[in-house]
N, C-alpha and C positions, 0 to 999 in steps of 0.2 A: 512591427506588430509587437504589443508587450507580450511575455509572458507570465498567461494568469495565475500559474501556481510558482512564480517567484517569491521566496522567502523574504526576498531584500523591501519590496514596496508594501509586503504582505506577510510582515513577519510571523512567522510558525511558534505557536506555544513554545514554552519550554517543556521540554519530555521529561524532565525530572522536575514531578509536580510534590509538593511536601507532604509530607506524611501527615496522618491526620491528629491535631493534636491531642495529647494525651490526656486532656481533662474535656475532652467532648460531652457535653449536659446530652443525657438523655432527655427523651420528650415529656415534660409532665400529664401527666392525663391528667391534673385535678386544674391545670392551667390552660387547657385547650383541647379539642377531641384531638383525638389520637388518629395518624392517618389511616386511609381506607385499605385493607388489607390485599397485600402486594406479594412476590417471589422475596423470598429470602433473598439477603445481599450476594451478590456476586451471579444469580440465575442468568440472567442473562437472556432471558427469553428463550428458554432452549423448547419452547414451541413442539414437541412431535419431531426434536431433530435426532439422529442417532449418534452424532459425531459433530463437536465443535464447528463453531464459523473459521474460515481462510479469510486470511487480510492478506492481498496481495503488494506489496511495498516496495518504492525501491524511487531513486531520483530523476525526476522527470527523463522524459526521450530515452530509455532504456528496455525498451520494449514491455514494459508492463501493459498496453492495450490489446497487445500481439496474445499476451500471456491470458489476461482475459478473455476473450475469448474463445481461448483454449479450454480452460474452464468452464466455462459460460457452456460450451458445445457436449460436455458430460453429461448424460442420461441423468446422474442425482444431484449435478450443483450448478447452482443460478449463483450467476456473476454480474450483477445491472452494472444499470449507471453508476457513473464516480457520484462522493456524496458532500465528504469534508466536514461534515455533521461533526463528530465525536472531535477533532479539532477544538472546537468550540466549547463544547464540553469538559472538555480538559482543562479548559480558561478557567470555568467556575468554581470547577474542587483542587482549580493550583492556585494559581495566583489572585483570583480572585475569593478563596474559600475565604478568606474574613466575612465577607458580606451574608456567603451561603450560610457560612454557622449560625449569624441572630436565629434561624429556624429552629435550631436545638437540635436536630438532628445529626445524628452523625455523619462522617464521610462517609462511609460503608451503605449506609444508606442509601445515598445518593449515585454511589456509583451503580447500583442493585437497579435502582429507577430510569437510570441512563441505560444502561443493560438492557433491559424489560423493553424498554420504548423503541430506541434502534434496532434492538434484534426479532420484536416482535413485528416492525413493520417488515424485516428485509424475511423473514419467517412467511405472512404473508404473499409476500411477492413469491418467493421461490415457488410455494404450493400452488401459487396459480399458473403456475408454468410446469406444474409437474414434477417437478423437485423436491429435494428431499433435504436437501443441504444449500446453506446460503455462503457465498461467499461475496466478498467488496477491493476491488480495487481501488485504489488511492492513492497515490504517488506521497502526497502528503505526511500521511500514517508513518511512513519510516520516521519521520522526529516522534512520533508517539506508542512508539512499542511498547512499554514500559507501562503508559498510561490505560491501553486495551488489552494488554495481559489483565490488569488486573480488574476491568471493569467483564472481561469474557475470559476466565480462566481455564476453561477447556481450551481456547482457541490455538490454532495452529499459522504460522506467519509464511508467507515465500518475500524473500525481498531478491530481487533482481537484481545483478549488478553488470554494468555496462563497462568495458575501456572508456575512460574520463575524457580521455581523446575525443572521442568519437560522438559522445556524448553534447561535447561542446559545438563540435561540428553541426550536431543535428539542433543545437537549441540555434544555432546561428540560421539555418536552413527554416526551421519552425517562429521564431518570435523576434529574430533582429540580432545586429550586432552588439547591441551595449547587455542582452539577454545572455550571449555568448562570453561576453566577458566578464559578467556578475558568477555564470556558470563554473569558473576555475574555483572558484569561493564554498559554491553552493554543493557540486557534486562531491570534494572528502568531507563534508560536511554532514550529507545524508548518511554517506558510506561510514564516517567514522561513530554517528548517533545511533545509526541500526543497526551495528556490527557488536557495538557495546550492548545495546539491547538485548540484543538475540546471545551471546555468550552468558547473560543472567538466566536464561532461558533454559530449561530440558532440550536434551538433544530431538524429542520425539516432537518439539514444537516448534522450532525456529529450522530454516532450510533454504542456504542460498542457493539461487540459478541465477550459472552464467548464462549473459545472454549467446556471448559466442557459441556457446555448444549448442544451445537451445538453436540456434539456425544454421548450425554446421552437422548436426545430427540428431534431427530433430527428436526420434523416437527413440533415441540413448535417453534422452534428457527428460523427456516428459512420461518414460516410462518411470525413473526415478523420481521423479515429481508425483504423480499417483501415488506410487507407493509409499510414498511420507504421509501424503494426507489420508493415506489406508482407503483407497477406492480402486476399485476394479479396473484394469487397466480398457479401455475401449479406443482402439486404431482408429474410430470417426474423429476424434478431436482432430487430429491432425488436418481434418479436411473443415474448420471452423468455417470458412466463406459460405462452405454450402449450407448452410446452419442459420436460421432467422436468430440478429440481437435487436436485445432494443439499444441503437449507439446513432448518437447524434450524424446528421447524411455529412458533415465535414471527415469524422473518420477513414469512413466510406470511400469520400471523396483522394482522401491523401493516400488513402494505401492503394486505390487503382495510379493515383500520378507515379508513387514510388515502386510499384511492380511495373509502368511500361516504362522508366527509366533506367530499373534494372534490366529488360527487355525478358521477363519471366512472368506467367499467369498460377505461380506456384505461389499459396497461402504464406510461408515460408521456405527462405530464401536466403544467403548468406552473403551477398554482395555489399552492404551496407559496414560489414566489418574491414576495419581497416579505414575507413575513408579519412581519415586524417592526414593520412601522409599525401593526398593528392590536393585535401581542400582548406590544411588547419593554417593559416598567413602566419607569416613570421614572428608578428606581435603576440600573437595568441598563441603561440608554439611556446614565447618565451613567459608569457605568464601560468602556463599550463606546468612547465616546469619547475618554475615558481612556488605556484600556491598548490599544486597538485602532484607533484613530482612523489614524494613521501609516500602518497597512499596509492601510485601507479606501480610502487618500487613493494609496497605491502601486498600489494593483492597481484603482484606476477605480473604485470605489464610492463613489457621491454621495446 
């Protein structure tokens, strides 16, 4: 089975999108009407919100669904469906802003619009579900930190990080073996684009979780998670299953097979950690150390 959020078949923006350039033509009014009156650049659709959007990040199979969620399951923040939207977006005012500029507008502009549109819809969604705060999971978003900082400048990041190990194990388990072995490539890859991100960042905005802690204690971990994104701590998150999402029925489906193979009906569960030293084959052990070694040896895995 391939997977869909591999960078290699499905290359990821570049996160460091150009700056915009310095002789950017304002709009003439005496050459076209002027556009229809919008948020100033950078709003972002802050909609009735109190406190910035959460992008939750981090590279594939690291428990960011798990993390979702959890979020998802808080009284003020709506977590939906993955989106990949702003991806996209990021094409147009990076690499492709040649073409964007014949408008005359500037980039600021542009990002103000992108702003507006995605956060005014995920603004929407959450209020209809009662919420007060939007947050988006993505796996993706970790190459674009940099790019949604500055398009949601309140916004606040968790990027997830997993043993690379284990990581590989589960993309082998979830999309195939040749998924597992683009994976040694792909996971310091994430890890070393989001980690730069997040260091240009305020401390008060960027906030890694281990996964290991997050499912070896779990209420250590996500009481510290609350607390970054400044929301009230509430003990129901931890019980997310019992909690309606809207999450496609394959989810669903994989986290009942991998709770009766853990032989546990607990939401979280810490038996998945580790699982390389039983299940990573030889070959993949030695490309692991390879092309992954460095950033197992940076971020404490022994």
């Amino acid at each position: 089975m391939a997977d869909p959020a591999d960078p290699i078949p499905h290359p990821a923006p570049d996160p460091q999108s150009p700056p915009a350039p310095a002789t950017s033509p304002a709009p003439d009014p005496q050459a076209r009407p002027a556009p229809a009156a919008g948020p100033a650049p950078h709003a972002s659709a802050g909609v009735g919100r109190a406190q910035g959007p959460i992008f939750l990040v981090g590279c594939q199979r690291s428990g960011t669904t798990m993390l979702r969620l959890v979020l998802d399951s808080h009284s003020r923040v709506s977590c939906g469906p993955e989106t990949r939207f702003l991806a996209d977006m990021q094409r147009i005012v990076g690499r492709d802003w040649e073409r964007l500029s014949r408008f005359g507008f500037p980039r600021e502009y542009w990002l103000g619009r992108i702003g507006d549109f995605f956060g005014g819809i995920q603004a929407d969604y959450a209020r209809s579900r009662g919420k007060t705060r939007w947050a988006d999971k993505t796996p993706l978003y970790a190459l674009s930190i940099d790019f949604l900082a500055e398009v949601f400048p309140d916004a606040q990041f968790v990027h997830v990080v997993r043993d690379g190990r284990d990581v590989v194990v589960s993309h082998r388990k979830r999309f195939g073996y040749w998924s597992a072995v683009k994976c040694v490539v792909k996971w310091p890859r994430y890890i070393r684009i989001a980690r730069a991100a997040g260091a240009r960042l305020p401390a008060d905005r960027y906030h890694e979780l281990r996964y290991e802690e997050t499912v070896t204690d779990p209420e250590k971990a996500m009481r510290g998670l609350f607390e970054f994104l400044g929301e009230p701590w509430e003990a129901g998150v931890l019980d997310y299953d019992g909690k309606q999402h809207d999450v496609a029925g394959k989810y669903t489906a994989e986290a009942d097979r991998r709770r009766a193979a853990a032989g546990t009906d607990a939401p979280i569960y810490g038996s998945r950690v580790g699982t390389y030293r039983r299940e990573l084959d030889p070959f993949l052990r030695v490309l692991v150390r390879v092309f992954s070694g460095a950033t197992l040896r940076e971020l404490g895995y022994r």
